[in-house]
C-alpha positions in Angstrom: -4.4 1.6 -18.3 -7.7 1.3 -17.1 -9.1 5.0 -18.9 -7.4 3.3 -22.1 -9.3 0.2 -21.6 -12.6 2.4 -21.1 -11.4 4.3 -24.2 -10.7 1.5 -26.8 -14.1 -0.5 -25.3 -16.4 2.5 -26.4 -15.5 1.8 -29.7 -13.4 4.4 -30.4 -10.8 4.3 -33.3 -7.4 5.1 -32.3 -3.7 4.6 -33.4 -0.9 3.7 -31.2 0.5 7.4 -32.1 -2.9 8.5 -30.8 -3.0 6.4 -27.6 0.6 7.8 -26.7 0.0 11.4 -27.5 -3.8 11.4 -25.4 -2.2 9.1 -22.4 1.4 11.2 -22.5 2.9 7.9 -22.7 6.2 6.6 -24.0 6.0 3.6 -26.3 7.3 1.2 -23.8 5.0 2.1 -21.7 1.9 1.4 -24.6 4.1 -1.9 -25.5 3.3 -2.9 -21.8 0.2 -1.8 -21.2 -1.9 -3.2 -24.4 0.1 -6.5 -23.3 -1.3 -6.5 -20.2 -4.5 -5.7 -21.2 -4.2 -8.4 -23.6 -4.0 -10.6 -20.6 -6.4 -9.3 -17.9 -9.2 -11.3 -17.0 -12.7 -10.3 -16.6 -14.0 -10.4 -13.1 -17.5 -10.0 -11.7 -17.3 -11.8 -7.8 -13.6 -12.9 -9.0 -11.8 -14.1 -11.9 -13.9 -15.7 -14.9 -11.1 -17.4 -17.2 -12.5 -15.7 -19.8 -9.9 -13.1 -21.3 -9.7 -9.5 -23.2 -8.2 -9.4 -26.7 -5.9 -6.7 -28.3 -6.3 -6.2 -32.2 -3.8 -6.4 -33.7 -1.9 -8.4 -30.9 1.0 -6.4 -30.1 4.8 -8.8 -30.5 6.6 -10.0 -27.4 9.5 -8.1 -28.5 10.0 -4.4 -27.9 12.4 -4.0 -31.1 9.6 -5.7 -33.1 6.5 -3.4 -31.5 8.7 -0.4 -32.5 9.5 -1.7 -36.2 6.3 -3.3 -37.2 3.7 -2.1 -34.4 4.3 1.2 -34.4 5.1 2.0 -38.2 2.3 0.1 -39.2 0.0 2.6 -36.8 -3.3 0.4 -37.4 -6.4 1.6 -35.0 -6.6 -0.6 -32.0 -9.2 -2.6 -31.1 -10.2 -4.1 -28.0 -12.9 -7.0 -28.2 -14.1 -9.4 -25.2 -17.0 -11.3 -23.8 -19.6 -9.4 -22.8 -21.1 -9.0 -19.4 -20.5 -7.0 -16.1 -16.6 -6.3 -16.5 -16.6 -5.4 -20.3 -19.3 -3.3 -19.8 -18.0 -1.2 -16.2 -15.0 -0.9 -18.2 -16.9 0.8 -21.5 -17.9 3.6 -18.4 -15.5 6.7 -17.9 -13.3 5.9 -14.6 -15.0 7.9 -11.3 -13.7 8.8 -7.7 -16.4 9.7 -5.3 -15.0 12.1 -2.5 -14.3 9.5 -0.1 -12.5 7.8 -2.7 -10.6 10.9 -4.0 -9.9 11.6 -0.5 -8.4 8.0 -0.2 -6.2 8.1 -3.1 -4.7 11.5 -2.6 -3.4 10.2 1.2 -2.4 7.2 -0.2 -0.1 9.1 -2.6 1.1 11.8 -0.4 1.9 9.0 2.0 3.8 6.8 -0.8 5.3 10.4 -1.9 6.9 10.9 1.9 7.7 7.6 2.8 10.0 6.7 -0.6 13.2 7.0 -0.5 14.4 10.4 -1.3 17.0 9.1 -4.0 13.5 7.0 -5.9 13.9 8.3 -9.2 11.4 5.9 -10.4 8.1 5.9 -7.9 8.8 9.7 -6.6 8.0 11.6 -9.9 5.3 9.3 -11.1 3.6 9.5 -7.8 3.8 13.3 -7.9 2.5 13.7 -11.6 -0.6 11.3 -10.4 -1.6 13.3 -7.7 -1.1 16.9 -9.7 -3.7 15.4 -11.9 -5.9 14.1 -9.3 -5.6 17.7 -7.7 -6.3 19.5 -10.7 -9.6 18.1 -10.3 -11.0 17.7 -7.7 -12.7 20.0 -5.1 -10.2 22.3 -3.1 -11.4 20.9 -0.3 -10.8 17.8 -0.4 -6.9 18.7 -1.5 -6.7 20.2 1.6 -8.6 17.6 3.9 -5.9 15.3 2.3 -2.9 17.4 3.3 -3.8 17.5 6.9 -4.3 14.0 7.1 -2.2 12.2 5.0 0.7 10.0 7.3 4.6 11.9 7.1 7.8 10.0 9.1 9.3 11.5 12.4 12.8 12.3 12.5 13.3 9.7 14.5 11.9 6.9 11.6 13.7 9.2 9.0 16.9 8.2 11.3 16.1 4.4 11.2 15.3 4.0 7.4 18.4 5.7 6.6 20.5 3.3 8.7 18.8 0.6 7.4 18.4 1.3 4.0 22.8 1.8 4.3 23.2 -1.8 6.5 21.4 -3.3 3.5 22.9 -2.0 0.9 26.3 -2.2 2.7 25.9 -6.1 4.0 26.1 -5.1 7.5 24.2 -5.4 11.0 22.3 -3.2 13.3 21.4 -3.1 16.8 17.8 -2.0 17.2 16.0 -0.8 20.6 12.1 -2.0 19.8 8.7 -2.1 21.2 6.4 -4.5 19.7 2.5 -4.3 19.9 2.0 -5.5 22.8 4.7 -3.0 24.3 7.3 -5.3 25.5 10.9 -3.8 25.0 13.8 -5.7 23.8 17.3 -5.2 22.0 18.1 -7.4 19.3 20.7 -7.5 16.4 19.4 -8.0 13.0 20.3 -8.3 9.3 18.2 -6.2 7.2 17.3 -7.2 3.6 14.7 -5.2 2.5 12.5 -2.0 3.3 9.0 -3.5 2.9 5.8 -0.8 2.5 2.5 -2.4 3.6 -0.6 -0.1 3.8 0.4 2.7 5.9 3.2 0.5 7.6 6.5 0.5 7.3 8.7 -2.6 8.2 12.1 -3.4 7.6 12.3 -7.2 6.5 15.7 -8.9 8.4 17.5 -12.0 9.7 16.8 -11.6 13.8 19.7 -13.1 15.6 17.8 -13.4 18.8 15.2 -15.5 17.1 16.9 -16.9 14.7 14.6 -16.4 11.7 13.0 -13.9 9.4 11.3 -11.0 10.8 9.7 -7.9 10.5 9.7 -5.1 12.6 7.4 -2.1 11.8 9.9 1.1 11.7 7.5 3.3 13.5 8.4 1.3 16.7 12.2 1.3 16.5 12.9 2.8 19.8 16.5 3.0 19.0 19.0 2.2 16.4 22.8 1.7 15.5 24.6 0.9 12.9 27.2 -2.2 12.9 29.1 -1.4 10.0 31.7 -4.1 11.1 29.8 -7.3 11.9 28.7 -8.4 8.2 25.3 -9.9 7.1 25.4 -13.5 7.7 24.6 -16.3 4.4 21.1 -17.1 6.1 20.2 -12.9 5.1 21.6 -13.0 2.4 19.9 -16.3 0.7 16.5 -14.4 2.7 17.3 -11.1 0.2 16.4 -13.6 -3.0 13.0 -14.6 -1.4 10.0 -12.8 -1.7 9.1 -10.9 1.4 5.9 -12.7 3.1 2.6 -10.2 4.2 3.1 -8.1 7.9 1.0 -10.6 9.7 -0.1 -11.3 13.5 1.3 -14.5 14.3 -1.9 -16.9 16.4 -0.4 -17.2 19.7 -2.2 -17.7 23.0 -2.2 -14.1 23.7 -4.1 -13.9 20.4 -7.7 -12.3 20.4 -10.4 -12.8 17.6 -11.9 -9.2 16.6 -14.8 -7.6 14.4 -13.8 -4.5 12.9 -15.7 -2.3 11.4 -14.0 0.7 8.5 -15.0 3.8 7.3 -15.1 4.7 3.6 -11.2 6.2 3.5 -10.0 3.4 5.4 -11.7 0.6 3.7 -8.5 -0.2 1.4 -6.8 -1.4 4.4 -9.2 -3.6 5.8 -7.9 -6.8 3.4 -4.7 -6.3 4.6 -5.7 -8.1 7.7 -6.0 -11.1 6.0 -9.7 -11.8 7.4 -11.6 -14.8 8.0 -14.8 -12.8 7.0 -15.9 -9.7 5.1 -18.7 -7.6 4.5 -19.0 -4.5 1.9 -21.4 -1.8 2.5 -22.6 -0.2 -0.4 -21.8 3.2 1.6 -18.5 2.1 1.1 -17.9 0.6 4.8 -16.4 -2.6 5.3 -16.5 -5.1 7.9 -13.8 -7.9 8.8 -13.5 -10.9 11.4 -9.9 -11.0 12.0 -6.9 -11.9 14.8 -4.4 -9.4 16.2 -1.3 -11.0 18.5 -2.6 -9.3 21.4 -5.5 -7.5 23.0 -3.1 -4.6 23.7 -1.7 -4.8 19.9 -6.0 -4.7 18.6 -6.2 -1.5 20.9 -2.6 0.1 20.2 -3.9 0.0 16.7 -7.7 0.6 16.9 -6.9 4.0 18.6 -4.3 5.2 16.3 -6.6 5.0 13.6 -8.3 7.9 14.9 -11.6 7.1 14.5 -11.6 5.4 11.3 -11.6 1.7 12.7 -14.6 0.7 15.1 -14.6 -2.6 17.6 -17.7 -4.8 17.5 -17.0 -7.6 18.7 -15.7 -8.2 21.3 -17.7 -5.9 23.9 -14.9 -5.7 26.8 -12.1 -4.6 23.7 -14.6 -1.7 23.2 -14.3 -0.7 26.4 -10.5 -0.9 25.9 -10.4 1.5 23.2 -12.7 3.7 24.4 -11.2 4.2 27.6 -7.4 4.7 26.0 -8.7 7.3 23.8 -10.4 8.9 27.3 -6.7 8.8 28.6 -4.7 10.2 25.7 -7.5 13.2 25.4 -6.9 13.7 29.1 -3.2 13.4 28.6 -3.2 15.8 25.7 -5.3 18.3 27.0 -3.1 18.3 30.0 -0.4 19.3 27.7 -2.1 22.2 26.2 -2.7 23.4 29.7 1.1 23.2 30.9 2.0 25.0 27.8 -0.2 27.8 28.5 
């Protein structure tokens, strides 16, 4: 949508027949889009109020774009105020390498973590990144394969039962480690399979607390299915909510952190919901934010490899760098028993 944007902005005269044919799009798809487009707001440092507008303005109804819209085949126009948006838009759409890199791990990552009977996001994603592939240096294609996230067996194991005990109504009894790495066993409900960034949580009713909760899949410990104790009315009156963002709850355990990303992890850094932010025109980003614990910030820190630093504060630092020290030592110890 946003290359058609760019496209229709330059002036260029083009039917709906051409739009579909140079996009490979199906006319529901160009009924959507030129709506949309025919509500997106320009935005500079955030949104102005002022709008875009679609000539002619595409119908509500999809019968009526197909019978009047599309017969009629009239070149499109798209017109709006101008300044900084209209005119980035007017540019042809660029990746730098970082930003290549970024996107083709974020698809591979979407790509292995949907479910394998998505009909809908599975073949979209993979036509996306065949494109973005076709493209781009070989390099980078590979640098993306070896880094982009994939599920253990085990996690394959525990979306699978949860995905069933939502669908089915039913409980499951979960083993878990949360950030901090206290262990407990817990029943819950499961409503929903919720994607965030590169986590994965499964959205429930938690019998032991007695509320919503999510709990990340990567640290289910343990799982088994209850296929006899049925989802209470409390989950099921959760399902028809939206599901709220993954979190750190302020506690007094809590600890206030500066992190600092690098280019292919900058995407994430908003997901931390932080008090303060600062973009680099390098592409690094900056964020004052909370984690629940001091062991959750490090937990984390370290498993980005390298693409998250600490700044503040010094002695969390100190943490990370001396839990990386121990898992090199640990690994390498593992390479030498194997030998």
């Amino acid at each position: 949508m946003i290359n058609m944007a760019a496209v229709l902005l330059s002036g260029q005269q083009l039917r709906p027949s051409d739009l579909m044919r140079r996009f490979s799009i199906t006319a529901e798809q160009l009924h959507r889009d030129l709506l949309s487009l025919g509500m997106a707001g320009t935005f500079g440092d955030g949104y102005s109020g002022d709008y875009l507008e679609v000539h002619p303005l595409p119908p509500l109804e999809p019968e009526r774009f197909r019978s009047d819209y599309l017969s009629r085949d009239i070149p499109v126009r798209l017109t709006g105020p101008a300044g900084t948006a209209v005119d980035t838009m007017s540019r042809p759409v660029s990746l730098t390498r970082y930003g290549a890199l970024g996107v083709l791990m974020a698809l591979q990552a979407l790509e292995r973590m949907s479910a394998p009977d998505d009909s809908g996001t599975g073949p979209a994603v993979r036509s996306l990144r065949r494109k973005i592939a076709g493209v781009v240096p070989p390099e980078l294609v590979s640098a993306a394969d070896s880094m982009a996230l994939a599920r253990t067996s085990a996690e394959n194991v525990s979306l699978e039962s949860i995905r069933a005990a939502a669908a089915g109504g039913f409980c499951v009894r979960i083993r878990y480690s949360d950030a901090a790495g206290s262990r407990t066993q817990r029943v819950i409900e499961p409503v929903q399979i919720v994607h965030d960034g590169p986590g994965v949580y499964v959205r429930a009713w938690c019998r032991q607390a007695e509320g919503e909760r999510l709990f990340r899949i990567q640290r289910i410990e343990q799982i088994e299915t209850l296929p006899d104790v049925l989802r209470s009315q409390r989950a099921d009156a959760l399902a028809r909510t939206a599901a709220p963002r993954a979190l750190a709850p302020r506690t007094d355990e809590s600890i206030s952190v500066v992190l600092r990303f690098s280019p292919p992890a900058a995407g994430t850094a908003e997901r931390f919901a932080p008090s303060r932010i600062h973009r680099e025109k390098s592409g690094t980003v900056t964020i004052g934010t909370h984690f629940s614990s001091a062991e959750a910030a490090v937990g984390y820190v370290v498993a980005a490899g390298g693409d998250i630093q600490v700044l503040q504060p010094r002695e969390l630092r100190q943490q990370v760098y001396a839990r990386a020290q121990q898992q090199l030592r640990d690994a390498q110890g593992g390479d030498e028993a194997r030998r």
